[in-house]
Steps between C-alpha positions, in 0.01 A plus 500: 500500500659863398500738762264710388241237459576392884474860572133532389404132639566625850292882445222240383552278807487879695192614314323124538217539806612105536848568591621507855552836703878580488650393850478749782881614577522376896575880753766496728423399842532864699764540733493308817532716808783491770512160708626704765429854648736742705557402852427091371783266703631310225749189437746451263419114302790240609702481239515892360799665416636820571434663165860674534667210662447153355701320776264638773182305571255746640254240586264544869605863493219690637415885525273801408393590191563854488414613132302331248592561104193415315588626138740129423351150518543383671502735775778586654540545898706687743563252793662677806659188706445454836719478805525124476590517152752751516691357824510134283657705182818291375794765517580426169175632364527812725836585391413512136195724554772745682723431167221610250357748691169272528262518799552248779141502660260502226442342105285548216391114413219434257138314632649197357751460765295582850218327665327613804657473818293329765727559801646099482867549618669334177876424439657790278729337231860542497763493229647142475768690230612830463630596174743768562669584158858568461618848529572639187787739401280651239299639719564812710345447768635100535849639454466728834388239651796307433637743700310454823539148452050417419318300313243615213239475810642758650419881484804728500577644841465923536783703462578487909856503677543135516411440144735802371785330683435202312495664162787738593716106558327403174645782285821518675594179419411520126536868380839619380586814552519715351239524233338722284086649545316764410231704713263755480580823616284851539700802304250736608082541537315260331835413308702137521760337304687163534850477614779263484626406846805281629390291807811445667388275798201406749475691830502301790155381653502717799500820270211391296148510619143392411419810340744535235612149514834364408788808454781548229813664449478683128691723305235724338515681152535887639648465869755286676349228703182469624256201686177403335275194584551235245131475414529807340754342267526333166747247453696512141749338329542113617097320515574310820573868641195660360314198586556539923476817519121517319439217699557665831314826364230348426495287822567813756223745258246247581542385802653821704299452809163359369480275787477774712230696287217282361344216696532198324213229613725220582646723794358387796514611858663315766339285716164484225534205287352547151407897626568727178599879583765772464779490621637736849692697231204566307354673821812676589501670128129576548550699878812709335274613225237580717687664717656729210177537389398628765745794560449556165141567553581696812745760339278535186132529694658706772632797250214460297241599722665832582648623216275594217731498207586102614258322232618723231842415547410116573342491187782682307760247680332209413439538140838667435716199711310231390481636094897488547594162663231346278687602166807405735356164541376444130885562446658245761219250380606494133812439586412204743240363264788541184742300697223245696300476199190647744264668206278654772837640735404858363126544575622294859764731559279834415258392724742446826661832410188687461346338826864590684484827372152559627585403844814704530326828305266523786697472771729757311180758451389473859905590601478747230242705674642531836876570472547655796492163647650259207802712448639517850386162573606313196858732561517312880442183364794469250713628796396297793520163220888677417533509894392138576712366194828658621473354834490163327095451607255340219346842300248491275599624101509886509198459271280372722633700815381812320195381424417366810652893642307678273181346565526510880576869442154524295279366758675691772421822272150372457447481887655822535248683254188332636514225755189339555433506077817344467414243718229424345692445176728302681281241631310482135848442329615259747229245459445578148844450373571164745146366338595593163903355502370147667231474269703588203779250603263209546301572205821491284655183685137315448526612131871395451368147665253453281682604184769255582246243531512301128245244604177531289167293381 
């Protein structure tokens, strides 16, 4: 039969009141709701996997479910372990989750893998055999941990005194000196260039510190000799050279104190097995800034409320400071994102210098407006901080002692013109600027946290 005879066969078959109704195409079934709701206990199946960890059996762990994603099928669930759970964790499986910057007490599993938890005290499963894979020198982070003597289940250690004394024994035993770098250095506002350095040799430990890290000896391009820390270096020349010293930058950029900043959730307090919170430092950082915040506050709300030209000058301050560091910042940030290959370092780096700016334009408008006080004040401070440092007592940076001078001279001026206003303004600033530098520290270590978290449905 030719086509186009079939062809008009079946529109006769179509047209025939004989033939059979063409068959109904079947509808999807609609979307089946959520098994389980927020608050629902929950148990993982025997015999599930940690998604990220094949080697871990995750079996009889129970918890919370804290978030329900409804938009995949199936649905995925937020389970927040409970204290049973998380005080039966192998070590293994908590030391990766500090490795990969993954969250400890809590993981998005789909329906498939939970069942409702009716309280019966089950066995949690345990790894029979823990696959921990070779360290390998291609990778950055496996080579410094070569150094520290881990295993690829281990997360690197922060940049504290006993781990720059390793790494200082590390690179003293394989660098030759000397070698040649190059590093970036500021010519003048907004302006930076790249220089050629010597490093001639380490300095020892005990002049190094966790702030700039590890010390060197260098010859640099317009001066005699100078010390810079070696993170701020770039080996050249010989790969093995170039290759430890980007190795430790990279290592002491980031992890310079992190520990001590952002609460990760497998630190746990003594004494509270399976417990997840911050750690002492954590609280220590937030009582300093709440305590400069609120001095802050006081010297600011104190002069403002008796001087009527303070809120023009605040304002002026403020958007002339913070317009400055930001372009300052957009600077500095190209140049770390050029040489971290970090394409959003700019917009990062405007924002932290605009926000810096801010802070320090209205504390410089409020001074601004009552120099009677700042002048002589900030004038005492640089010379009682000169005065403690020549009798070989711990001073603060002239900076800061002039600061701190100028705006104990403010208030005192603000008390002087009108007392009980000035209290007032006193009191407001206090509480207002504690408030606002503990909220803004724990909002930004809570958004750090979760940022770092890489753990999703």
């Amino acid at each position: 039969m030719s086509k186009k005879n079939r062809k008009k066969r079946q529109q006769q078959n179509q047209d025939s009141p004989l033939s059979p109704p063409p068959a109904a195409v079947p509808t999807p079934p609609p979307p089946r709701g959520p098994a389980f709701s927020v608050d629902a206990k929950v148990r993982v199946k025997a015999g599930v996997k940690d998604p990220d960890n094949p080697d871990i059996p995750i079996g009889g762990w129970c918890g919370t479910v804290a978030e329900v994603e409804t938009s995949s099928q199936p649905c995925g669930y937020l389970v927040r372990w409970d204290q049973r759970t998380l005080g039966q964790m192998h070590p293994v499986f908590v030391k990766r989750c500090q490795r990969d910057d993954l969250e400890v007490d809590r993981m998005w599993l789909d329906e498939s893998d939970l069942e409702a938890d009716r309280g019966e005290m089950l066995p949690i499963e345990q790894p029979t055999a823990i696959l921990t894979p070779p360290l390998d020198p291609r990778n950055q982070d496996d080579r410094v941990r070569t150094v520290f003597g881990l295993t690829a289940d281990d997360p690197l250690p922060a940049a504290n005194e006993e781990a720059l004394g390793r790494y200082h024994a590390f690179l003293s035993s394989r660098l030759t000196f000397p070698f040649e770098a190059t590093i970036v250095e500021e010519t003048g506002p907004l302006e930076f260039r790249e220089g050629r350095v010597t490093v001639r040799e380490l300095l020892p430990l005990d002049e190094c510190d966790t702030d700039e890290g590890l010390l060197c000896d260098v010859r640099l391009p317009d001066s005699d000799d100078g010390v810079v820390p070696l993170s701020d270096l770039e080996g050249l020349g010989k790969a093995e050279v170039c290759r430890l010293v980007g190795d430790y930058a990279y290592w002491f950029t980031n992890y310079a104190g992190e520990s001590d900043v952002i609460p990760f959730p497998a630190n746990r307090p003594e004494g509270v097995p399976g417990e997840v919170g911050a750690p002492p430092s954590f609280w220590r950082l937030l009582n300093r800034c709440a305590l400069a915040g609120a001095a802050y506050g006081a010297t600011v709300g104190a002069i403002a409320s008796v001087q009527d030209g303070a809120r023009l000058w605040i304002s002026i301050g403020a958007g002339g400071i913070g317009l400055l560091l930001g372009l300052v910042g957009w600077r500095y940030g190209a140049i770390v994102g050029a040489s971290q290959r970090m394409p959003n370092a700019p917009l990062v780096g405007a924002l932290l210098g605009v926000l810096v700016g801010g802070v320090f334009g209205v504390l410089f408008g409020a001074l601004v407006v009552a120099p009677i006080g700042s002048i002589p004040g900030s004038i005492a401070g640089v010379l009682l901080a000169s005065g403690v440092a020549s009798m070989g007592g711990r001073a603060p940076s002239k900076l800061l002692a002039g600061l701190g001078g100028a705006a104990i001279g403010g208030v005192m001026f603000a008390f002087y013109t009108d007392r009980q206003q000035a209290a007032l303004g006193l009191v407001i600033g206090t509480v207002a600027g504690a408030a606002s530098a503990a909220f803004l520290v724990a909002a930004a270590v809570v958004i750090l946290g979760v940022l770092m978290s890489r753990r999703g449905p």
